[in-house]
N, C-alpha and C positions, 0 to 999 in steps of 0.2 A: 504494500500500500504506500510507504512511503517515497518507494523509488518512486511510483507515477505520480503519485501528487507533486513529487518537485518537477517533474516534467512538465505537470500542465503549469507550474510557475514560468517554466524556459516557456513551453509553445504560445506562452498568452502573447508574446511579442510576435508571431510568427502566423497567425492568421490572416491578416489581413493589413499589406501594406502599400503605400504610395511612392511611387518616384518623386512627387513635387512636395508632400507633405507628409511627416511620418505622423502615423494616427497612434492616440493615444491608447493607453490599454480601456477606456472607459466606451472608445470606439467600439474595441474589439470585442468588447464585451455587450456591444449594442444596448448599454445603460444611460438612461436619456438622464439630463440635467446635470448639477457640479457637484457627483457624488464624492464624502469625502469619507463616508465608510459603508462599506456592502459585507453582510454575513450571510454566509448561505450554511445551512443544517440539512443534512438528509439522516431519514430513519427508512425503515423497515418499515411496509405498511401491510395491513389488511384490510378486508372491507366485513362491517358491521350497517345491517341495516341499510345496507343499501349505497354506502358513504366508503368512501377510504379513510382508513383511521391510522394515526402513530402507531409504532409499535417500538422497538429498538433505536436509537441515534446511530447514526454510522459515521457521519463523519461531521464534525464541524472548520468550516471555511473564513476566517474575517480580512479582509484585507483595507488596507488605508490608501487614499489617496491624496496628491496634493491637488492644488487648482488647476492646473495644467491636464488635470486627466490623469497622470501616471501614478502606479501604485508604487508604493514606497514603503508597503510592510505585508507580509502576509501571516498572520497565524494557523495553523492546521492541526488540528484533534483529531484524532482517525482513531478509530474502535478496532479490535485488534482481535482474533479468538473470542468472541464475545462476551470479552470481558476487558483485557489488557488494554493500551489505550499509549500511544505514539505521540508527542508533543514537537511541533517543531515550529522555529520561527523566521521568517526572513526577512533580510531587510538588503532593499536595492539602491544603485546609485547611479545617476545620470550624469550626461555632459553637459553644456552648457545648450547644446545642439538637442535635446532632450532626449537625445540616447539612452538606452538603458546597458551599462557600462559595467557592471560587476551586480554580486550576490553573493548575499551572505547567512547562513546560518547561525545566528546570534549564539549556538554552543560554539562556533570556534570564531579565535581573535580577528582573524582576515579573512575577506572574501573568499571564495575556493568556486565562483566561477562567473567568467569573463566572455562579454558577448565583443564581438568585431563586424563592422559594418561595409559594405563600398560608397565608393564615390558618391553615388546615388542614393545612399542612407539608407540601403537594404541592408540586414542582418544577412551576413554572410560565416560566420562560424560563431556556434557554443564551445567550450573547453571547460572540464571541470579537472580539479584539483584534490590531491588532500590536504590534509593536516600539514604537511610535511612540505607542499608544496612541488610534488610530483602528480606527473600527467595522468587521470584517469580514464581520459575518452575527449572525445570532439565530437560535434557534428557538424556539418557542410550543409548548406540551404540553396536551395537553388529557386530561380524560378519562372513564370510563364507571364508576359503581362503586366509585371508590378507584383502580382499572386506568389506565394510558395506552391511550387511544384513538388519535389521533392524534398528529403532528408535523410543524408546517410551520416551512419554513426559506426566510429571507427572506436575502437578498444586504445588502450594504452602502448600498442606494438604497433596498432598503425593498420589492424585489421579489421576488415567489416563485421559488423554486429546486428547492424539490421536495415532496413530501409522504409521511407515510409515513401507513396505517391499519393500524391492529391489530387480530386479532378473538382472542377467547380461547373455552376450553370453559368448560362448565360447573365444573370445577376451578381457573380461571381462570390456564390455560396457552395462551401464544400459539399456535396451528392457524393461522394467517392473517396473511400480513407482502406486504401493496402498494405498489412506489413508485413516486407521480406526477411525472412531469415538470412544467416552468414551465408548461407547456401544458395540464396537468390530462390529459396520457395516460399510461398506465398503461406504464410502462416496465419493470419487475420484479414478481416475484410468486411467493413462500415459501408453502407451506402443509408442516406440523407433524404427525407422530402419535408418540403417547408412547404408552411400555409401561410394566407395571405401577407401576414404580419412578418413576414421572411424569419420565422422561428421553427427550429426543426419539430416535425409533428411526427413522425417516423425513421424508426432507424431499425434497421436488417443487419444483425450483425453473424456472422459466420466465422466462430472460433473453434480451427481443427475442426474442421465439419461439422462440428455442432451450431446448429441455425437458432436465433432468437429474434424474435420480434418486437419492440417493444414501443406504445405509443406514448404519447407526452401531450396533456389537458394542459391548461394557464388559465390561475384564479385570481381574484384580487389585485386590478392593479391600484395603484396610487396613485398618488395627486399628477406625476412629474408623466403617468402613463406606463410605468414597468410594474411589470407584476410581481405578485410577493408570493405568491404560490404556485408550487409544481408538481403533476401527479403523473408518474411513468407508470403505464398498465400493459401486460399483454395482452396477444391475439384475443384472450378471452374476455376482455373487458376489467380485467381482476387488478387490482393496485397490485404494483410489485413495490416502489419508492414516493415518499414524500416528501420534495422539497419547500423548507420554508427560507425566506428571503426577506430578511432585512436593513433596508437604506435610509443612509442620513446622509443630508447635503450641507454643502457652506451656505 
């Protein structure tokens, strides 16, 4: 749990980016107004009554932002064996260019990983670190458009680890999420449909041949117009998850 959750801290920069203007993570998060803190909780749900109800927390999500858009802290509580429970906290740093430049896990002194951009102010490689200040991995960004296309991730020798491809629509929303093994087989495989609100309403995932379906309802929005509730069900109609979301703005 913890490896991916710090990935989706690296991927929040890599969804969606601009040649003329780098968009901020509040962009990419499709969160309207000048949020300056978002928490997001997911539990285990079931349905009583007719209703989806809590059951278990799984993980808790808060992140900080400044005025600019970019987040600048994240905290994460992830539920562990269903019971144990992972703590971790990060805090990022920008350039003046509003780059996002380094990351840090507040258990160690110094940052331990460092994003590199081009010309054009596209992220073009992650690198993470230890303790110690030796190489754990990189990954390489490539892209289509202004879009990320790709992502390859090389080990500490300098060897592939996996890959991902992206395909988007014509709106240039990801429909299409592939990840390759060192082998170049195709080990996972995400496809996307979005409803009017260009929010994803479906997603077909296929891990190792095992196929899942899972749909996604949005309850309650707010004043600013984002919603604060989210319910993943499958084919059957049944709650699998409930997301609850809470925002505060400047």
């Amino acid at each position: 749990m913890k490896t991916n959750l710090l990935l989706s801290v690296v991927i929040i920069s890599l969804i969606s980016c601009s040649k003329n203007k780098l968009k901020s993570d509040l962009d990419k998060e499709d969160l309207k107004g000048t949020v300056s803190k978002f928490t997001e909780t997911e539990f285990s749900a079931s349905e009583k009554f007719g209703e989806a109800y809590k059951e278990k927390q799984g993980y808790l999500i808060s992140s900080k932002y400044n005025k600019d858009g970019n987040m600048t802290n994240q905290d994460v509580l992830s539920t562990l064996n269903n019971s144990a429970a992972e703590h971790d906290v990060f805090e990022m740093q920008y350039n003046n260019k509003g780059q996002k430049i380094s990351i840090r896990n507040i258990k160690n002194s110094k940052p331990n990983g460092f994003y590199k951009y081009t010309a054009d102010g596209l992220l073009n490689e992650y690198s993470a670190f230890d303790n110690n200040g030796t190489l754990l991995g990189n990954t390489i960004f490539t892209y289509i458009d202004n879009h990320i296309s790709n992502e390859t991730s090389y080990n500490k020798k300098g060897e592939i680890e996996r890959k991902i491809v992206y395909k988007r629509n014509k709106k240039g929303l990801i429909e299409e999420i592939s990840e390759y093994d060192s082998n170049g087989s195709l080990k996972n495989k995400q496809t996307q449909t979005f409803n009017s609100d260009n929010l994803v309403e479906k997603v077909i995932s296929d891990f190792d041949g095992y196929k899942m379906i899972t749909l996604y309802k949005y309850f309650n929005k707010d004043e600013k117009g984002n919603f604060l509730k989210i319910v993943r069900y499958n084919m059957a109609n049944k709650p699998l998850q409930i997301i609850e979301r809470k925002i505060e703005y400047y």
